[in-house]
N, C-alpha and C positions, 0 to 999 in steps of 0.2 A: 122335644129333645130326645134326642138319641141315649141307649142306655149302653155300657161298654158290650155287654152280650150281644144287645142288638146290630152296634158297629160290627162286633166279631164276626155275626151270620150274615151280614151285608158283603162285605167285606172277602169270605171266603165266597161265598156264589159267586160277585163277581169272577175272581181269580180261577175258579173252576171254567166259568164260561171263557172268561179270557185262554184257558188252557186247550178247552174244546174248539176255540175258533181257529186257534193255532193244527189242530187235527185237521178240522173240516179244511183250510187251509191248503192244508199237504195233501190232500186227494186232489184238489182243482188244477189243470194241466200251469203249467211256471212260462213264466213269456219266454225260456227258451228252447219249448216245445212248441211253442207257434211259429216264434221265427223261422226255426226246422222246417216246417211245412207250410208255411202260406208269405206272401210276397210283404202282406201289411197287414196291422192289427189294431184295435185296443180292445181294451177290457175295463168297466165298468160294473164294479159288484160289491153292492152296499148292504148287508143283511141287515132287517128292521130292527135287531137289538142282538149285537155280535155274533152271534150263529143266524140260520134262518136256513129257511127250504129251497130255493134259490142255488142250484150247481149248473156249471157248467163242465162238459168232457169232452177230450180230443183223443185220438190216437189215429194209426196210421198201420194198415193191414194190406200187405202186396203192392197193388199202385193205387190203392185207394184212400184217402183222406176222409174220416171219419168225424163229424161236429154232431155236438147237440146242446141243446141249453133245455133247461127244466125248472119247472115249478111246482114246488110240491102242498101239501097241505099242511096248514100250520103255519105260523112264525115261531122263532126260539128255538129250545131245544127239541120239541117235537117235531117239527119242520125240519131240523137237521140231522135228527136222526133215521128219517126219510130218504133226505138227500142222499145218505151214507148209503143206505140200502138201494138206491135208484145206481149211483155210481157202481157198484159192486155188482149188480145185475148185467149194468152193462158193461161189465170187464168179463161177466161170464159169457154175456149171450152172442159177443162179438166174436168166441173164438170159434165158434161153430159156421160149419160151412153155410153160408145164409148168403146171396147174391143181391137181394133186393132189402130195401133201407124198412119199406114194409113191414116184411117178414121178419124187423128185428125188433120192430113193436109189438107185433102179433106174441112172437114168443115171451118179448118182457114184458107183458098184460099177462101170459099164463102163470111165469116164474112169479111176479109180482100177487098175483091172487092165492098161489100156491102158500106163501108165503105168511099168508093173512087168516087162510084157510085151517082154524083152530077148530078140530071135532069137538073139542071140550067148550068150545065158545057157542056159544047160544045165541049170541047177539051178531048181527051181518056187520063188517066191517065196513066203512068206506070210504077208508084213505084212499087219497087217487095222487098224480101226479100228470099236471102239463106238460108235453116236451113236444121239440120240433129235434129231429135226426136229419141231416142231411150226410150224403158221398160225394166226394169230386176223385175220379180217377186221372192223374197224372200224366196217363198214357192217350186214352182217347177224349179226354176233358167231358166225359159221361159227368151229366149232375144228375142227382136222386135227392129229392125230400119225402120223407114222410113227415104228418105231423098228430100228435093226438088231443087235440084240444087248443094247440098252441099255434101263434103264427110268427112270419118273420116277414122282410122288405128285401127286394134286390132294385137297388142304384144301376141301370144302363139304360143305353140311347136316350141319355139328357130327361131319363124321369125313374120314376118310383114306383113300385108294383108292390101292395101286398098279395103275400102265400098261406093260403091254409089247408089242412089236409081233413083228416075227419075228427068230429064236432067231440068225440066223446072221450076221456083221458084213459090214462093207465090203471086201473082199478077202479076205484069206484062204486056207484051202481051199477051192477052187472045185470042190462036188460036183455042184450044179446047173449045167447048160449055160446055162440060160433064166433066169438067178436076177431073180425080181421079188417087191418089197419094196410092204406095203397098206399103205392107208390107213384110219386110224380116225377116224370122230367121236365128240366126248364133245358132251352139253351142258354150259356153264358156265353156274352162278350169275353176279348179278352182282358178289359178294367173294369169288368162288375165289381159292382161293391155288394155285403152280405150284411144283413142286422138282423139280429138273432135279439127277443129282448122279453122280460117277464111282465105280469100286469102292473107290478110299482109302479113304473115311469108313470103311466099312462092316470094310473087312480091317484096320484098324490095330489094330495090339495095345498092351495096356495095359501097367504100370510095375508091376503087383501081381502077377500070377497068369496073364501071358501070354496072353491070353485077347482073340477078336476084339472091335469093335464089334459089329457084325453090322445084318443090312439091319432085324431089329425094334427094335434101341434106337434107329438113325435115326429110324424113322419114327413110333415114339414120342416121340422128340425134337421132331420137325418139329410134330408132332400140339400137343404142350403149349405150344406159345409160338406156334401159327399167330395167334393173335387178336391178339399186340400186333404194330406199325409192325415193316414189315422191317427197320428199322437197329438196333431191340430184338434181334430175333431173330438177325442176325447177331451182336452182341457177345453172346449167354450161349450160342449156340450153337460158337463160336469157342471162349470160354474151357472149356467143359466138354471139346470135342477134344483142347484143349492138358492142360488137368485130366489126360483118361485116358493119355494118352499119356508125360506127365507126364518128359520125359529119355528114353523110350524112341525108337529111330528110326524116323522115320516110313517107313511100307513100302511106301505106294504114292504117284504123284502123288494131290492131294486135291482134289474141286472140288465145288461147292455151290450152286447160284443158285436162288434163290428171285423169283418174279413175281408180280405184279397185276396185271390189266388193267383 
């Protein structure tokens, strides 16, 4: 039995975290900053326990279209305090004149370590963070991905492709002195589809036989419903997650954004 103190401290954490998810929230781009800029969308983003590390960001700089989705360390509020700081990194490190998607993880791996970088700390940090960045320019339909640990799927000519870029995240351990993060170009069709997604989906376990998702029923997922309207595909994609999971607890933050341009 619960004692009335106890309700009382139960009771304000919640509301406090319920207040910060409300924050966390307000950073992540509003579905009418996608519509603004991409043809079709959804967005699927479940934190393991109301906050979570888990952001995704958009913005849109001259004729280039800017995505990324991230994973950070941690679940809760250490993980979203992460997130906050990963978002803010990259609202600084986008205004700078930077041409390649690379060279915008290279800088937020310095800003980011700079950041962690406590002379009075004795002990080596090593919070990191997953992300894949991509560009799409509007004018010559140039695509660029960088990715730092993270990968994503592109939907055309009737199949699925996974993308990944280099193996190592944004912080971290720091093995490389020099650490620089490439740039790739794909070509796009013009009805590619984009899936941008964190390791929840993939690691959740089921309600039957304990058993993960795993990265090929995703992307067989993604694969069988890329053809119909993204808001199709978020609601049978949603309900088959909840399906597997089924009362089981969810074990990672979960994210999932699907694009058109």
């Amino acid at each position: 039995m619960l004692l009335n103190n106890d309700y009382c401290v139960i009771s304000k954490t919640d509301s406090n975290l319920h207040y910060a998810q409300t924050i966390q929230n307000g950073l992540l781009p509003k579905d009418r900053h996608f519509k603004k800029m991409v043809k079709d969308f959804f967005v699927i983003h479940k934190p393991q326990n109301i906050i979570g590390g888990d952001f995704h960001w958009l913005t849109k700089k001259n004729d280039k279209i800017y995505f990324a989705l991230s994973d950070c360390t941690g679940h809760g509020v250490a993980g979203a305090m992460l997130s906050v700081l990963g978002i803010s990194l990259l609202n600084y490190v986008i205004q700078k004149d930077i041409d390649q998607v690379g060279d915008i993880l290279t800088e937020l791996d310095k800003k980011w370590i700079e950041t962690f970088n406590n002379e009075n700390d004795t002990q080596f940090n090593n919070d990191w963070m997953d992300i894949t960045i991509i560009s799409y320019n509007t004018k010559t339909f140039e695509f660029q991905y960088a990715s730092a640990g993270g990968e994503f799927a592109i939907c055309q000519n009737n199949t699925i492709k996974l993308y990944k870029g280099n193996n190592y995240p944004i912080g971290g351990w720091q093995i490389e002195k020099n650490r620089k993060f490439d740039t790739f170009k794909v070509d796009l069709n013009m009805n590619a589809k984009l899936y941008f997604f964190s390791d929840g989906f993939k690691h959740q376990f089921n309600w039957d036989d304990s058993k993960k998702f795993t990265r090929k029923k995703l992307l067989d997922l993604i694969f069988h419903y890329h053809t119909f309207s993204m808001d199709y595909q978020k609601e049978f994609i949603d309900f088959i997650f909840t399906t597997w999971k089924d009362g089981v607890q969810q074990t990672d933050d979960v994210s999932l954004v699907g694009i058109e341009f």
